[in-house]
N, C-alpha and C positions, 0 to 999 in steps of 0.2 A: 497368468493366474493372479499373480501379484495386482497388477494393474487392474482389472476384474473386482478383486476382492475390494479393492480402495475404492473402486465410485461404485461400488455395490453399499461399501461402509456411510460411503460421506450422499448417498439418496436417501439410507436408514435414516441417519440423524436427520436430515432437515427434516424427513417424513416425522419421524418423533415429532419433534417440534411443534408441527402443525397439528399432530395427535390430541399433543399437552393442551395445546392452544384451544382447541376446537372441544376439550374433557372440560377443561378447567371454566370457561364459559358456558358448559350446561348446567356444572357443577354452580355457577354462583345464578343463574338461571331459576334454580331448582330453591337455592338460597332466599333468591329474592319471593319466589311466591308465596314460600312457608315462611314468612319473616311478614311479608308484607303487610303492612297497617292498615287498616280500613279505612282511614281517613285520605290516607295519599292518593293523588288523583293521578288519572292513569298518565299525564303529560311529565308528572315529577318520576312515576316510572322510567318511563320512555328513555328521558334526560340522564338516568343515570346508569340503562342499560348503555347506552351509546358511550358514556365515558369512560364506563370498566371493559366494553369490548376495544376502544381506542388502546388504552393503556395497554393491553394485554397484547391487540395486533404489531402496536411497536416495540413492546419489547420483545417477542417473537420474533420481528425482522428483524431487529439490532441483531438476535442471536444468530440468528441464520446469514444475514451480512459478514458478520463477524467470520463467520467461519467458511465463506464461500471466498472472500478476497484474500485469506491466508492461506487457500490453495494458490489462487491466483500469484500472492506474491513468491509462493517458492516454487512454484515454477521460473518465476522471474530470476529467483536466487540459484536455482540446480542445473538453468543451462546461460547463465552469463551474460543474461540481458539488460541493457543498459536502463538504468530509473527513469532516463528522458522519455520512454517509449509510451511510459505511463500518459505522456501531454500528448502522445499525438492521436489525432481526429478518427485514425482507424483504428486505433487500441478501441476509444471508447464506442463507435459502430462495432466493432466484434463484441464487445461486452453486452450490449445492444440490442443486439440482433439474436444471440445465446439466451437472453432471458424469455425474448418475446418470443423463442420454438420453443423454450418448456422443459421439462425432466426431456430423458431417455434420448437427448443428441448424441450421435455417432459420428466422432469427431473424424475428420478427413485423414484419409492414408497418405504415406507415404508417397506413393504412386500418381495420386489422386494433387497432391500439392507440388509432387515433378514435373505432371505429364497434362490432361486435362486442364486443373484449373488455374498453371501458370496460363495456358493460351487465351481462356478465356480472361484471365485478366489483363494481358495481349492485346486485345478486341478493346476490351474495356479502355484502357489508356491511349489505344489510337483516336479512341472518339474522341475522348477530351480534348485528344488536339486538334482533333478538326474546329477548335471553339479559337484557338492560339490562331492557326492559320487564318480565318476570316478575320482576326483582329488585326493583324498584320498586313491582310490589302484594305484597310480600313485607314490606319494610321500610321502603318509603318514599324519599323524593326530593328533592333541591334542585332547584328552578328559577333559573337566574341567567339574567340579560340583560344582554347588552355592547352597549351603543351607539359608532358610528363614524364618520366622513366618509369617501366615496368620492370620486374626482374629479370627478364630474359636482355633488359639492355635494349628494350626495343623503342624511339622513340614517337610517343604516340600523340595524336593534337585531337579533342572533342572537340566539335564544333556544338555551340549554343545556339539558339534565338532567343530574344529577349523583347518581349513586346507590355502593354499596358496590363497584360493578362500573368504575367511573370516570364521565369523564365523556363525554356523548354531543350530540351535533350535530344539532338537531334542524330546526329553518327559521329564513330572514332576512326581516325586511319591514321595506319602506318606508314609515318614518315618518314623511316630510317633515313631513306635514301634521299629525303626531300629538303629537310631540313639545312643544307650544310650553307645552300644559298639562299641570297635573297628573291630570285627568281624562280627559283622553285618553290619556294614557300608562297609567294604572288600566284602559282598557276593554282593550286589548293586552294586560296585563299576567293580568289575569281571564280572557278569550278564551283564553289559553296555558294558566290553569289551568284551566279546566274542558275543554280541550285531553286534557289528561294524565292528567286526573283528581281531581276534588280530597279524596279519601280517600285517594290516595298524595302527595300533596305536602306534606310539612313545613313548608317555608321555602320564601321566594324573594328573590333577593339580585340589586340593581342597584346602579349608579351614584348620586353622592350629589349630584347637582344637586334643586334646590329642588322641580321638580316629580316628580321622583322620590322625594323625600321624600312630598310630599302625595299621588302614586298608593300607597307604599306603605302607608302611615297610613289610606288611605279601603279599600283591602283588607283591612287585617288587622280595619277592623272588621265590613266585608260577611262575610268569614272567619275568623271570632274564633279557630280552631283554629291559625289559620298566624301565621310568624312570619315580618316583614320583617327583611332582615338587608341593613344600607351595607356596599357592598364596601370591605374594611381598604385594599386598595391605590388604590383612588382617593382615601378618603379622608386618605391621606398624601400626595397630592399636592397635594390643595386646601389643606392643612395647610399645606405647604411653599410652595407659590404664595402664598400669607395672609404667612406671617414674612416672605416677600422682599419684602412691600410696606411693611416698615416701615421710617420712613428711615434709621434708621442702619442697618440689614441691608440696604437697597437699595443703599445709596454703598458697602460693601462688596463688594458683588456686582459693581454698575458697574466698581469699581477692578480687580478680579480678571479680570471677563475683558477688560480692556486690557492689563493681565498678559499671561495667558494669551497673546494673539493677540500681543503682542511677542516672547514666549519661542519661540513655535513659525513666527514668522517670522524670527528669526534661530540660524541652523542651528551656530554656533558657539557661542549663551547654553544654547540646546539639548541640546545633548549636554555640556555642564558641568552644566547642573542634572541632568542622567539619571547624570552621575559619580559627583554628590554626594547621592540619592537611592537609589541602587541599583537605578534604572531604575522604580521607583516613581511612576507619574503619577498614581495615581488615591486619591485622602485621601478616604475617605466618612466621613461626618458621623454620629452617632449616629441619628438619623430616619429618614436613605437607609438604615442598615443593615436598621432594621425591614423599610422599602419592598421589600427584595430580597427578603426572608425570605417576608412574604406574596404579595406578587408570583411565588413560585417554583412552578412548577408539576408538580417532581417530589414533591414530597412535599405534605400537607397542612400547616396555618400555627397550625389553632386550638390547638395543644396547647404555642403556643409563644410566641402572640403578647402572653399578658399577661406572662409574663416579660419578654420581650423590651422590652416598653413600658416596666416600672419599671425594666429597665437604660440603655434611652434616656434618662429622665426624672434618671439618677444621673450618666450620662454628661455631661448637656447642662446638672447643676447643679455640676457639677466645673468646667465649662468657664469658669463664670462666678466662679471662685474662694469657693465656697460662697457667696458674694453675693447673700442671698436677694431683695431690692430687686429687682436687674437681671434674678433667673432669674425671680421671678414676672412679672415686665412681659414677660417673652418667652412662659412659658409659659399664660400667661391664652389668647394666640393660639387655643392648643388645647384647655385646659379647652371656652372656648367654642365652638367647632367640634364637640368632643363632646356636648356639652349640645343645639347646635340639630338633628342629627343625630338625637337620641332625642327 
């Protein structure tokens, strides 16, 4: 009833609206005939009924704007929807699409958004990718796999495609039992591509754990044509996890977040350091910079990542006061991380 009474409430108002709008133009209507001067030609009429109905229609719609997108937003505020949603292409197709049926929409049930019109959008999304697939016997394909933990402890790998057309979602499976080897993780990996095809698959790019390494090394020889490629952003992390385990970087780390968890438990050292900072909390390190870079997923990484490396690499030997001694003892870390990798 509640619910009833409110877009009962908020049709009155816009209808007012339109009421006012549509009075108040007969009203000045009515103005201008009894007013009108006999010398005025009917063109200086014309001209300035057109610019008191302009005036009038936009303010009307500012009003009515107004108070249709502050439903909109607290809907967005009463069930904990994130503000990005607002940028994305189907927020504004749904807004869109609402104006152009008109009053008196009866918005989808429950049942209706579970059952039905998940499938049809089902339908809808396999089409689109019959547009991926043609692109892929066309030009070709990466395959990537992203391994995960769910909470039941279950270890699960998506497979992607990734073609000129983006990328595409293809299945998950459980690989408890699969992962522990390199050979097993190979027969998954092989199964995907002959999956897909292996006359359009170029590359296939996973995680850089050990046995990922030896699946993708026992493929590229069963498939001399393909190329295994370690994901850049995992392997800055195993990068990064490696240097925190050396001791002097590990007793710097320790000290830091005692630091930290001091500073942001007193609410008074707190907001002096944000003083004297500029509100500034976050010092990324030349390596995380990379990690973001390829890690990002609106743009592609490869056209940017060996740059980015020798300014990491210039970055992190500044750091050590050109010190070659100190920076090679840090950077061997990585030398050989890359070495075993390839």
């Amino acid at each position: 009833m509640k619910a009833a009474y409110e877009s009962k409430k908020i049709a009155s108002e816009v209808y007012m609206e339109c009421v006012d709008e549509n009075e108040e133009e007969d009203d000045i209507q009515a103005i201008a005939r009894i007013k009108r001067p006999s010398s005025t030609s009917k063109e200086s009429i014309k001209l300035n009924k057109g610019l008191w109905q302009t005036s009038l229609n936009d303010a009307c719609n500012k009003e009515a704007r107004a108070r249709v997108i502050q439903y909109i937003a607290r809907f967005f505020y009463r069930n904990g929807i994130a503000f990005n949603v607002a940028r994305s292409k189907s927020f504004k197709l749904m807004v869109e699409a609402i104006g152009t049926y008109g009053p008196h929409l009866k918005p989808p049930s429950y049942h209706e958004l579970r059952v039905p019109l998940l499938k049809k959008e089902l339908e809808y999304t396999k089409g689109l990718l019959k547009g991926h697939e043609e692109e892929r016997v066309k030009y070709g394909c990466s395959i990537m796999s992203d391994g995960w933990t769910d909470r039941k402890s279950r270890t699960l790998i998506n497979f992607l495609v990734n073609s000129s057309m983006g990328t595409m979602f293809v299945k998950s499976v459980d690989a408890s039992e699969y992962t522990k080897t390199g050979e097993k993780v190979f027969e998954l990996l092989n199964s995907f591509v002959e999956e897909i095809g292996e006359k359009n698959v170029v590359q296939v790019v996973t995680d850089n754990g050990s046995n990922y390494v030896m699946a993708g090394k026992i493929l590229q020889t069963v498939r001399p044509h393909l190329f295994w490629t370690p994901c850049a952003a995992h392997c800055l992390d195993l990068m990064l996890e490696d240097i925190g385990k050396i001791p002097k970087v590990k007793r710097v780390i320790q000290r830091g977040i005692k630091l930290v968890g001091y500073i942001y438990n007193h609410t008074l050292t707190l907001n002096t350091m944000r003083k004297y900072t500029n509100k500034v909390e976050l010092a990324m390190g030349p390596i995380v910079r990379v990690l973001r870079l390829v890690d990002n997923e609106k743009k592609p990484a490869m056209g940017y990542i060996y740059e980015a490396m020798e300014r990491a690499k210039e970055a992190i030997q500044n750091s050590f006061n050109h010190n070659d001694f100190l920076f090679f003892s840090f950077y061997i870390y990585i030398i050989n991380y890359l070495i075993y990798i390839n």
